[in-house]
DSSP file (Angstrom, degrees, kcal/mol; ACC not computed):
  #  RESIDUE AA STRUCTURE BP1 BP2  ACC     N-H-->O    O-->H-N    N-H-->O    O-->H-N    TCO  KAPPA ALPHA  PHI   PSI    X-CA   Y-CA   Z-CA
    1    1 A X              0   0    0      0, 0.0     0, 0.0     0, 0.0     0, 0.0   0.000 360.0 360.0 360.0 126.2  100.5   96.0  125.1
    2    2 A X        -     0   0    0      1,-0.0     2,-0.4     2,-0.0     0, 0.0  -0.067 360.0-142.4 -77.2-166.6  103.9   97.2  123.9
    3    3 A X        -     0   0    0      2,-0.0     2,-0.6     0, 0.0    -1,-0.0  -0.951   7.5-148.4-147.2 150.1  106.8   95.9  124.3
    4    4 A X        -     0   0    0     -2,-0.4     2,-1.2     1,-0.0     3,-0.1  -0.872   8.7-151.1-126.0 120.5  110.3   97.8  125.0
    5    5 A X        +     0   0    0     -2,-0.6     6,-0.1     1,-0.2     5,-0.1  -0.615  19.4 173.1-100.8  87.6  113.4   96.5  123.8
    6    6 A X        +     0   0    0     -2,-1.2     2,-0.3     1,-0.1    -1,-0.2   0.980  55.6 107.3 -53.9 -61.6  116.9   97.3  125.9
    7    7 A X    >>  -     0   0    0      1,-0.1     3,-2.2    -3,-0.1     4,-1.4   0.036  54.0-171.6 -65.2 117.0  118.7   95.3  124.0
    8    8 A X  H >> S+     0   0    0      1,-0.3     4,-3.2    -2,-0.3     3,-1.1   0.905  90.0  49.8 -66.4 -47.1  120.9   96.9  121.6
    9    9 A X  H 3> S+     0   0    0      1,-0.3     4,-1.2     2,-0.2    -1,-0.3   0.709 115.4  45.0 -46.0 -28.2  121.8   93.5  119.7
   10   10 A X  H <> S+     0   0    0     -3,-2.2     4,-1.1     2,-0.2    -1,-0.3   0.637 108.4  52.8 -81.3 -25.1  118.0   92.6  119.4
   11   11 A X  H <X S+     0   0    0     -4,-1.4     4,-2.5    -3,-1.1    -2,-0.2   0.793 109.1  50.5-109.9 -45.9  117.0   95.6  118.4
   12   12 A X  H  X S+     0   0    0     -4,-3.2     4,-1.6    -5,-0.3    -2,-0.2   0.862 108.9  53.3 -56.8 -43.3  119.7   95.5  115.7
   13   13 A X  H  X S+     0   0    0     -4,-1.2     4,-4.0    -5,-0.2    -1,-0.2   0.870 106.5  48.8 -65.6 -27.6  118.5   92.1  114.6
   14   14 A X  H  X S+     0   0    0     -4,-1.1     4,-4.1     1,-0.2    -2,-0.2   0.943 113.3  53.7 -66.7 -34.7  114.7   93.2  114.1
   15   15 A X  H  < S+     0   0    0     -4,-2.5     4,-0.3     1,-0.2    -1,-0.2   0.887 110.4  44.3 -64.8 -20.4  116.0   96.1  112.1
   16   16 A X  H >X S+     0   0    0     -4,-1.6     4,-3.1     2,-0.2     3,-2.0   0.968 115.0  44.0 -52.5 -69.1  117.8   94.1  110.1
   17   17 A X  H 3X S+     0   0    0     -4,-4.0     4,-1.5     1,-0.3     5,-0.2   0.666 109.9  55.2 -49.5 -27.0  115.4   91.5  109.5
   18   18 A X  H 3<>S+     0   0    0     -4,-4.1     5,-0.5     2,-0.2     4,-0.3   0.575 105.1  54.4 -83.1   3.1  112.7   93.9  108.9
   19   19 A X  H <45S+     0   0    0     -3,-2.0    -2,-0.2    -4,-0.3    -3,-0.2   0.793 114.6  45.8-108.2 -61.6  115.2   95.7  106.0
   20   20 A X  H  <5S+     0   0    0     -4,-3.1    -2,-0.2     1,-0.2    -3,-0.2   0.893 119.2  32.9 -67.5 -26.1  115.4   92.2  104.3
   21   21 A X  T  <5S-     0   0    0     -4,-1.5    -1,-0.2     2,-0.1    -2,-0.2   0.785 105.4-131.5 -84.1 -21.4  111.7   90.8  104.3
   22   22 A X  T   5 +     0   0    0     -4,-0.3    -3,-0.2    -5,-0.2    -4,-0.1   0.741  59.3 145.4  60.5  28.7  110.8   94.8  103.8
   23   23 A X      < -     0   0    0     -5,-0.5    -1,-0.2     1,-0.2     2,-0.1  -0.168  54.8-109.3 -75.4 160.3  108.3   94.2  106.7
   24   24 A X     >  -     0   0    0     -2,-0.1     4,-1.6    -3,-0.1    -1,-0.2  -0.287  46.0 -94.3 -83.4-171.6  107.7   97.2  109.3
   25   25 A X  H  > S+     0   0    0      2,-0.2     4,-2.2     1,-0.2    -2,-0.0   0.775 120.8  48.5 -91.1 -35.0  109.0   96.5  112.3
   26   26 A X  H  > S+     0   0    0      2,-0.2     4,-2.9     1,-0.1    -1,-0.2   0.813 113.1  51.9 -48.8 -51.7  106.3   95.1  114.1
   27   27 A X  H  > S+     0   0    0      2,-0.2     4,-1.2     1,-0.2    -2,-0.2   0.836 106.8  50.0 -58.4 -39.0  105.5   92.9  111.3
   28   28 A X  H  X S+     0   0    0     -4,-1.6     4,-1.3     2,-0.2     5,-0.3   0.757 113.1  46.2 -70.1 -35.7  108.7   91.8  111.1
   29   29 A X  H  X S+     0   0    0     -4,-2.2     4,-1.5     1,-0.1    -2,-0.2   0.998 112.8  50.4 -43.8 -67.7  108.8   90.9  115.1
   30   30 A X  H  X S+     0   0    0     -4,-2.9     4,-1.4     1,-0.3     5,-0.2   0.687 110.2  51.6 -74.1 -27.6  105.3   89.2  115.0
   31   31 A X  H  X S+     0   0    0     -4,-1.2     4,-1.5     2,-0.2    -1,-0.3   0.949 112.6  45.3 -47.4 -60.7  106.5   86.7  111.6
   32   32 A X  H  X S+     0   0    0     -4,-1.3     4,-1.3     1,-0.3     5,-0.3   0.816 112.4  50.2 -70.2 -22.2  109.7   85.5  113.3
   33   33 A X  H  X S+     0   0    0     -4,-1.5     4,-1.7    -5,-0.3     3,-0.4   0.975 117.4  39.2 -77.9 -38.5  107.7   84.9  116.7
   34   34 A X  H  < S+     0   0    0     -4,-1.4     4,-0.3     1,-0.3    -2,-0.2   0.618 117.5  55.7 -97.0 -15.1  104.7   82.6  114.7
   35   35 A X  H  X S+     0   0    0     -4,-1.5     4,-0.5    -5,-0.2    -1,-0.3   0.904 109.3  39.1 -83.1 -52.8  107.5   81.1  112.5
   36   36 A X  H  X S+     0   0    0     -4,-1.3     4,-2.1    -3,-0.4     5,-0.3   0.776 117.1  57.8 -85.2 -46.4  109.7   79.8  115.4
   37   37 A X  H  X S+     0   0    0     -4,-1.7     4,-0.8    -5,-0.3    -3,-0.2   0.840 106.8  42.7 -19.3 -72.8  106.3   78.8  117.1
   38   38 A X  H  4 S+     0   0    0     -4,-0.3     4,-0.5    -5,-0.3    -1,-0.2   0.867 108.8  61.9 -71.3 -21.0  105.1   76.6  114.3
   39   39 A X  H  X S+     0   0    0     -4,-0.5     4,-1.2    -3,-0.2     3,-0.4   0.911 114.1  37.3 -70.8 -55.5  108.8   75.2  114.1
   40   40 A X  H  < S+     0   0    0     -4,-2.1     4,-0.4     1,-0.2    -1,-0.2   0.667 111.7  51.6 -73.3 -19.3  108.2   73.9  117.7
   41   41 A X  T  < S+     0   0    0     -4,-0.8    -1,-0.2    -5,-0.3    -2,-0.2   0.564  95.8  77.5-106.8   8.7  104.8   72.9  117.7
   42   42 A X  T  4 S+     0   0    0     -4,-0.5    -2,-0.2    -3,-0.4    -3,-0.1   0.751 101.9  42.7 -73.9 -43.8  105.4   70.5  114.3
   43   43 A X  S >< S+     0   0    0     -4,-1.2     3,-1.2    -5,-0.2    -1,-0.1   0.816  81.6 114.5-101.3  12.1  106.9   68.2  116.3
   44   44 A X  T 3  S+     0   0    0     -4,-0.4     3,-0.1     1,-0.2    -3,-0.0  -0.183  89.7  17.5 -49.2 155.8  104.7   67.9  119.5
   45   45 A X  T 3  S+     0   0    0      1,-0.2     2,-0.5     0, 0.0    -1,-0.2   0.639  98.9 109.3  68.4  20.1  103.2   64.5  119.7
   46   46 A X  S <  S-     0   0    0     -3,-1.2    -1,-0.2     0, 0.0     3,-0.1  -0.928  82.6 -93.5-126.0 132.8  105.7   62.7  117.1
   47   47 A X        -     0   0    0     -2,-0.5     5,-0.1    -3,-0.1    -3,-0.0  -0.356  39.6-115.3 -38.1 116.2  108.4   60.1  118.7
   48   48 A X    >>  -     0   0    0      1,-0.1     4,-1.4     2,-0.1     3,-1.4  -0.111  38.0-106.4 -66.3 178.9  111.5   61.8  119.5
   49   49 A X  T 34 S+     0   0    0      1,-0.3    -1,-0.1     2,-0.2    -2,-0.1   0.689 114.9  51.1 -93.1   4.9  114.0   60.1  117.1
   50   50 A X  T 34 S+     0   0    0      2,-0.2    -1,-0.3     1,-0.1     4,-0.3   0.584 104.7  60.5-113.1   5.4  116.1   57.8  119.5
   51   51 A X  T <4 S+     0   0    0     -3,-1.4     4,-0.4     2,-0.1    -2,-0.2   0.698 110.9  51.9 -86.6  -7.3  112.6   56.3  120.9
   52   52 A X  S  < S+     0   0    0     -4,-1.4     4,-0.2     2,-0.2    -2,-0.2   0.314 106.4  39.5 -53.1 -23.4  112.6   55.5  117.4
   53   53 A X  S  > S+     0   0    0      2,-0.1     4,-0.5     3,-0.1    -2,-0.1   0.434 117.0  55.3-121.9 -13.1  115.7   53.9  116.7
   54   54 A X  H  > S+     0   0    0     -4,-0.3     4,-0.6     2,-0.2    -2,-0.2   0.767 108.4  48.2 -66.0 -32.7  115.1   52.1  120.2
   55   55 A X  H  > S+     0   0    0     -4,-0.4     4,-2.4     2,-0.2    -2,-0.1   0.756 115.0  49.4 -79.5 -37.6  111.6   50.9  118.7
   56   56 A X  H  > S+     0   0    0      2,-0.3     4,-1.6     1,-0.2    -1,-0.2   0.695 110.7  46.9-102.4 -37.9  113.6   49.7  115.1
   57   57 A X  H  X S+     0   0    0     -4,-0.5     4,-2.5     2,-0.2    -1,-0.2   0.817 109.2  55.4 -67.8 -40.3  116.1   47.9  116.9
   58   58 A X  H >X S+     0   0    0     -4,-0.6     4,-1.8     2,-0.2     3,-0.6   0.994 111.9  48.4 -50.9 -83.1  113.3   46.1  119.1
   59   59 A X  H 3X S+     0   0    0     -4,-2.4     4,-2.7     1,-0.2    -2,-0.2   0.783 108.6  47.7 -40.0 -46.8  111.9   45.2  116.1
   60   60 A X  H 3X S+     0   0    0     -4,-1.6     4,-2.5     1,-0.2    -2,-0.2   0.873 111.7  49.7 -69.8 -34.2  115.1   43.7  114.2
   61   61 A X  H <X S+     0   0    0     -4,-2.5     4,-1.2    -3,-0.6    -1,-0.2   0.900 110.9  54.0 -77.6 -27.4  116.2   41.6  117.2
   62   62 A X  H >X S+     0   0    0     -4,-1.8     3,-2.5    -5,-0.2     4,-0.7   0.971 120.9  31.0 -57.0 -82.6  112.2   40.4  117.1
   63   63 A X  H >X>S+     0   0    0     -4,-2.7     4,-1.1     1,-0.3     5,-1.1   0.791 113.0  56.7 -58.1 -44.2  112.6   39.4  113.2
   64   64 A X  H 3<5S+     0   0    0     -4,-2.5    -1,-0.3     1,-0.3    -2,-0.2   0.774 106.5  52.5 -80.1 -20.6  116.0   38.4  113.2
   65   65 A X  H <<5S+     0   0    0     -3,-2.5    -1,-0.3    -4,-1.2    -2,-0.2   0.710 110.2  57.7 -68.5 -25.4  114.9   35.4  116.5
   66   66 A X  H <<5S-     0   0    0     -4,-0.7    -2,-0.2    -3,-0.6    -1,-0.1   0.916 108.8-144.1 -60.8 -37.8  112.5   34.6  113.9
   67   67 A X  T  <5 -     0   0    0     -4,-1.1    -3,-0.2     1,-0.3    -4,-0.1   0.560  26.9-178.0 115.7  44.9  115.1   33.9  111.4
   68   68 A X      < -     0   0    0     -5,-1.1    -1,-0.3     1,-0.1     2,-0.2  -0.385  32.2-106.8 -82.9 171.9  113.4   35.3  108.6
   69   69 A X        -     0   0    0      1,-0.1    -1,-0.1    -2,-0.1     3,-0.1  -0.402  37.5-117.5 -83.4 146.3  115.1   35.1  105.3
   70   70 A X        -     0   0    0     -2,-0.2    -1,-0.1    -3,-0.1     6,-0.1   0.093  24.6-107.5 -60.4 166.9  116.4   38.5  104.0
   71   71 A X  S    S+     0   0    0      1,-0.2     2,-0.5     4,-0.0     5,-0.2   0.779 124.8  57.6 -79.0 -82.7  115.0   40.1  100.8
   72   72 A X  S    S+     0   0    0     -3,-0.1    -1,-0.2     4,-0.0     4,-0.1   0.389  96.1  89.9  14.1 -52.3  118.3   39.3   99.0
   73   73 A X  S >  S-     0   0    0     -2,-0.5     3,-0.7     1,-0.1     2,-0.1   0.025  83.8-105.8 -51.9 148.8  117.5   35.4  100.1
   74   74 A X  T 3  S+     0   0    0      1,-0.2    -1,-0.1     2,-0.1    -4,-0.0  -0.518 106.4  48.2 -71.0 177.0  115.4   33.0   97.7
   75   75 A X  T 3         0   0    0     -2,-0.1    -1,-0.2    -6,-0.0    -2,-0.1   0.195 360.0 360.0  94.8   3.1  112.1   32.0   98.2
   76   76 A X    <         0   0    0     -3,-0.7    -2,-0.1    -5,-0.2    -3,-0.1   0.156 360.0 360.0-112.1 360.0  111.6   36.1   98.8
């Protein structure tokens, strides 16, 4: 299936890109698509980064009601 591109600004950018990788044009399409693709599917399934810094905080008020001693501290 083809695909037909009206947009003059897209159109500009594939040519572009495909005149700096020295890809054909096609090639150059099908790269950027499987490239932006893998960029989004690297972080599926990973903690977004503030249920992460919610999770680390959770944790410090945990340790810090224990009152354990710091590394800096003796006996550490």
């Amino acid at each position: 299936m083809g695909l037909n591109i009206k947009n003059s600004d897209t159109e500009s950018a594939i040519r572009a890109l495909a005149e700096a990788t020295g890809e054909k044009l096609t090639v150059a399409v099908h790269n950027a698509v499987a490239e932006k693709l893998a960029r989004l599917n690297r972080g599926k399934g990973k903690p977004v980064l503030a249920d992460y810094l919610v999770s680390l905080g959770t944790l410090q008020q945990a340790l810090a009601a224990r009152k354990l001693p710091k590394a800096s501290e003796p006996g550490r």
